[in-house]
N, C-alpha and C positions, 0 to 999 in steps of 0.2 A: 508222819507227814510223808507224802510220797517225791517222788526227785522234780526241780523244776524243769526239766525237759519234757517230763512224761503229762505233763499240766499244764502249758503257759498256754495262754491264747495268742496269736498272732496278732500284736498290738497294732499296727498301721493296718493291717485290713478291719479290725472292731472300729478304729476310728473311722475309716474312709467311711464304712458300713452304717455307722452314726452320721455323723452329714449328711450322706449320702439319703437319708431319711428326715433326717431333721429339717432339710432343705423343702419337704413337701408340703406345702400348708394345708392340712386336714385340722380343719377345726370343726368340732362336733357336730356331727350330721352330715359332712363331706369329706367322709373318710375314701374314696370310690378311687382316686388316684392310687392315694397310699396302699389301698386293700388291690389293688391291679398290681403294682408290683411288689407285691410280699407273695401274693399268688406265685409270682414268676418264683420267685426265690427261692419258696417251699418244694416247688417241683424239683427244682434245681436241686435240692438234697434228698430228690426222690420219693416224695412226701406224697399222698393219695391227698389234690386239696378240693375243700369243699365249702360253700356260702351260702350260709342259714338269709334266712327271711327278715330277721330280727330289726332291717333298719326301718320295714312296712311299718311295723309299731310306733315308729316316729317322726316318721315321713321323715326319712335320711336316703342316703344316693347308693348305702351299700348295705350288706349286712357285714356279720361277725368271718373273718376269713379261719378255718379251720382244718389241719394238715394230720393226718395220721400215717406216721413212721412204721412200719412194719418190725420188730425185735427180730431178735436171734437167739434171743434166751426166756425160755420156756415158760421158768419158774419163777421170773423178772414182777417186781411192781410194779404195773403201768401208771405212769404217771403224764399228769398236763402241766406243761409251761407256758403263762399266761402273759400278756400285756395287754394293754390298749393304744392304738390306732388315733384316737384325738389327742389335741391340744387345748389346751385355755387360749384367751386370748391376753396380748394384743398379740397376733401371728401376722405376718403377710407374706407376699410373694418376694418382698427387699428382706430376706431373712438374711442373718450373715453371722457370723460368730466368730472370735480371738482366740487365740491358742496363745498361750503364755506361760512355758513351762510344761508343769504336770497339771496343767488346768485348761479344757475349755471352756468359756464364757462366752454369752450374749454379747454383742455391739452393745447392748443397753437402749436398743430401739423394739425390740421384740425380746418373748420370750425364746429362751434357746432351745425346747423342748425334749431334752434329757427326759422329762415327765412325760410320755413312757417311753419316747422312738431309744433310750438309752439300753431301756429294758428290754426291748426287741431286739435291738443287736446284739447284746449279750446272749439271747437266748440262741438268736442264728449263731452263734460263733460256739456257741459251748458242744450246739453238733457237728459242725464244721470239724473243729477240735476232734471230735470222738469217732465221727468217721474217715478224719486222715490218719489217724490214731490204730485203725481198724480194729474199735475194742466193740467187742460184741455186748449189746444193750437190750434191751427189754422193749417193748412196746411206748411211743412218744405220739403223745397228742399234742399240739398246737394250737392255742387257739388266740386269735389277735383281735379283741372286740374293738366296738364302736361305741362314742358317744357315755363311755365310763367319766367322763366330767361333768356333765350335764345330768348326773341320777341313776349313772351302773347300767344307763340303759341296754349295752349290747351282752352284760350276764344275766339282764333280767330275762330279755327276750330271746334268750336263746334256747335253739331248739334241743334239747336236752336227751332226747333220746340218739343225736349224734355224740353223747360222754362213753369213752370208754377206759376212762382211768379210773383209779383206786381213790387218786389225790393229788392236790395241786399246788402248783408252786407259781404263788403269782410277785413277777419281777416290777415292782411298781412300790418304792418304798426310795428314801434318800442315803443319808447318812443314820447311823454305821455302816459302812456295808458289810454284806453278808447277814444282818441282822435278821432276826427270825419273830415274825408276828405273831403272839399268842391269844393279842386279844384288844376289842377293837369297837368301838360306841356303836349304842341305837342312836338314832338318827331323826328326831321332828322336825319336821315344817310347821310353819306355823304364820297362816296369813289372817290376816285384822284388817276389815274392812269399817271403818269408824262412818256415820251419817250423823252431821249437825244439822244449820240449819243457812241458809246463805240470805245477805242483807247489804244492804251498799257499804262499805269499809269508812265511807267518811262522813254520810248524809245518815244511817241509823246501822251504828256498829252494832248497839245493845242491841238488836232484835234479831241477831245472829248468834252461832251456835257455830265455833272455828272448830271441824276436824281436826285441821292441823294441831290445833293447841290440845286438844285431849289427847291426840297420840302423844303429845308433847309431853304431857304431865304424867301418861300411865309409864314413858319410859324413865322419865327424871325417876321415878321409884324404885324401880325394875334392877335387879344383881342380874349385871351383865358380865361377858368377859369370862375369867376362870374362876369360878363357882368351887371348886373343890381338886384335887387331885385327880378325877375321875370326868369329871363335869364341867362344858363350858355353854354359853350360851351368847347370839348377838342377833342385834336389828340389819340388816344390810341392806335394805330398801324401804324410801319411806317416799311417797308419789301424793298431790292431791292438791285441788285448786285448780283455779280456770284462770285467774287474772287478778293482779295486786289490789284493784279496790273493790273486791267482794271480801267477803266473809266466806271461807272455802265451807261447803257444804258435804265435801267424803273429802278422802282422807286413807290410800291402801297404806297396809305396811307390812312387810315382809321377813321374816325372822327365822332364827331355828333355836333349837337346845339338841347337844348333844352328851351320853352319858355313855359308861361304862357297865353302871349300875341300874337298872331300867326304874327301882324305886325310886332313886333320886332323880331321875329324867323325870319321871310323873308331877314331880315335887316341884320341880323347874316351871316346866310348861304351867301347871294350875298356877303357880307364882303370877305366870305373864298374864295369863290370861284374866287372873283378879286385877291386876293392876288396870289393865282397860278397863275391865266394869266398874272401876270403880271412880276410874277417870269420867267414864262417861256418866256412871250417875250422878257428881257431881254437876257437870255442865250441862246435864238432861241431853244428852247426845245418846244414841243407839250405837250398838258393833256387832259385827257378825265375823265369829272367828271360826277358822275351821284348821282343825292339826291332820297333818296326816305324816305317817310311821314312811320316810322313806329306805332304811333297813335297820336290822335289829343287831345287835351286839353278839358275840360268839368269844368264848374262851376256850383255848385248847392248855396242853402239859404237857410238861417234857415226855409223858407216858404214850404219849399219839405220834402214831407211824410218823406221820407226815412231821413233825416238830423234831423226831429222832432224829430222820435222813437229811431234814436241814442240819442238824445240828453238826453232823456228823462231816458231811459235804464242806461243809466251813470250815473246821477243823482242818480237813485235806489240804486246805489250800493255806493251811498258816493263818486263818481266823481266829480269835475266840469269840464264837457267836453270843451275839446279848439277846435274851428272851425280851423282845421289845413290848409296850400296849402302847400303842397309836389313838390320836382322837381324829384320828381322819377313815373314811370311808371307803372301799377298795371293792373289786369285784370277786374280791374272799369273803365280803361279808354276803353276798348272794351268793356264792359257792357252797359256803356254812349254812345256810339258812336251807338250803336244797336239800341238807345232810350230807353232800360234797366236803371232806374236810383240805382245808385250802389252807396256807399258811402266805405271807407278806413276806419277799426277800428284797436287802439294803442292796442297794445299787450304786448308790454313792454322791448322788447329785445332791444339789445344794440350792437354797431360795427356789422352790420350783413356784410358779404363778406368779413369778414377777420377771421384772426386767434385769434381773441382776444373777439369773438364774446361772449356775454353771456345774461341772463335774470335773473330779481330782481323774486322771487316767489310771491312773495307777490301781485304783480300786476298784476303774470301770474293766480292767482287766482282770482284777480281780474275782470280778461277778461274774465274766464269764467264765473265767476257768470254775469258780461254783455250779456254774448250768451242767458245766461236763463232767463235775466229780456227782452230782444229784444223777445225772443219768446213770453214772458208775454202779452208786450205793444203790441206786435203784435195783437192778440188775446182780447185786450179790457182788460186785468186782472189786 
């Protein structure tokens, strides 16, 4: 392990750094403030910066902000340090947050967005770190997407021939920190669109055909929730009806399954999707389902560059890194699917998508002195 002098990150400036971000409310598709000054920032460390198109794709106010570092070492891995730019909601302009300790948290009126603006400041801080440090490093790419809550949208859409790393390190993970993602679910949607038949609710119920109630019965059937070790699966929107005394006539409903294992994904989704047909042939109601793959599942090994120099980066700082598998979705699982190999690093925050969301400091200092030992290892140092 190397000495704590030669590693810490300067903790009041990571926090100020974090507020200082977290205070901007970009919720997905108006990221334009936030990407305006992280532009300034990157410059500020010297950074060549650059913004793809990417939020055209989804009619957003910005695209992906993207900085490339120039090295000093030759024979360095060029590597990408990644985050994202949104928030989930409920965000708003009355953000505020408690310090208490070694922890900040939400007021518990908003989220406190640690989920990602945590991860971007660790990443600013870890070269902050390395060029007050003046350790000579390899080639650093930056890249700060858009609209990663909403469906990966600013890695989907990004312009790809601005990559010029080997491999990426994306800071956008909670607790452990430091923890290193190996491996990580495909991904279905899956929307049901149910047609009964609509009838007056109290003058001839029987000559109706309730949407509602077949969606009702194919989920009463349906293994939701965690399916297996690998495998989970949930309804999170269910819409339909026009007014209490019809017999509703549709009926959406909006779902997903997620897997580790892509046979068992398949296994899942046919599951849901019998369960409606079969709901509706009962009640002689129609559905029209349609799944689509929004990304696929990727496994790496301790054998893959990019898992080693995590591994190893952690270590440095007094880690012991846990080879993690996540059932959540990240813009590594678009980085992999590119053949980009990307790994998930812990950052340390806690509850993120809710209002009780917070982060330990201690670890969030932690993660950056990781960004600056990653650029280290990178680079042979």
């Amino acid at each position: 392990m190397i000495s704590k002098e030669n590693r810490m990150a300067n903790r009041e400036r990571l926090i100020n750094d974090f507020l200082r971000l977290a205070a901007v409310n970009s919720p997905s598709g108006h990221e334009k403030e936030i990407a305006d000054i992280l532009a300034i920032d990157l410059k500020g460390l010297g950074c060549e910066v650059l913004r793809d198109n990417a939020g055209e794709h989804i009619n957003g106010d910005t695209g992906n902000v993207i900085g490339n570092l120039k090295g000093t070492v030759a024979d360095a891995i060029p590597i990408l340090l990644s985050a994202h730019m949104d928030t989930v909601s409920p965000t708003a302009d009355d953000w505020g947050c408690v310090m208490e300790g070694d922890t900040i948290r939400s007021t518990g009126k908003t989220i406190l967005g640690a989920d990602d603006k945590a991860g971007i400041a660790a990443i600013l801080e870890g070269i902050r770190l390395i060029q007050e440090q003046g350790i000579e490093h390899g080639d650093i790419q930056i890249m700060f997407s858009i609209s990663e809550e909403t469906g990966l949208s600013g890695a989907r859409h990004w312009d790809y021939d601005m990559l010029k790393s080997k491999c990426a390190f994306v800071l956008d993970m909670g607790k452990p920190v430091g923890c290193v993602t190996v491996s990580a679910p495909s991904h279905d949607n899956i929307l049901i669109k149910v047609h009964g038949k609509a009838s007056h609710a109290g003058a001839r119920p029987e000559d109706g055909i309730s949407a509602i109630v077949v969606a009702s019965k194919a989920i009463a059937k349906m293994r939701l929730g965690r399916i297996d070790d690998e495998t989970t699966a949930n309804i999170g929107v269910i819409s339909g009806g026009t007014a209490r005394n019809i017999v509703p006539e549709f009926c959406e409903v909006r779902g997903e399954a997620r897997s580790r294992n892509d046979e068992k994904l398949d296994a899942q989704v046919r599951h849901m999707i019998e369960c409606f047909n079969e709901a509706a042939n009962e009640m002689g109601a129609t559905v029209d389902i349609e799944v689509k793959r929004s990304y696929s599942t990727f496994r790496l090994s301790e054998d893959d560059e990019v898992v080693k120099l995590a591994l190893e980066a952690a270590r440095r700082v007094g880690i012991e890194p846990e080879l993690h598998e996540t059932g959540g979705g990240s813009d590594a699982s678009i980085f992999n699917a590119r053949g980009f190999p990307a790994t998930v690093i812990g950052v340390g925050y806690e509850k993120p998508h809710s209002v009780d969301e917070s982060i330990t400091i201690s670890d969030f200092v932690k993660c950056a002195d990781m960004v600056a030992e990653l650029i280290k290892v990178a680079a042979g140092k």
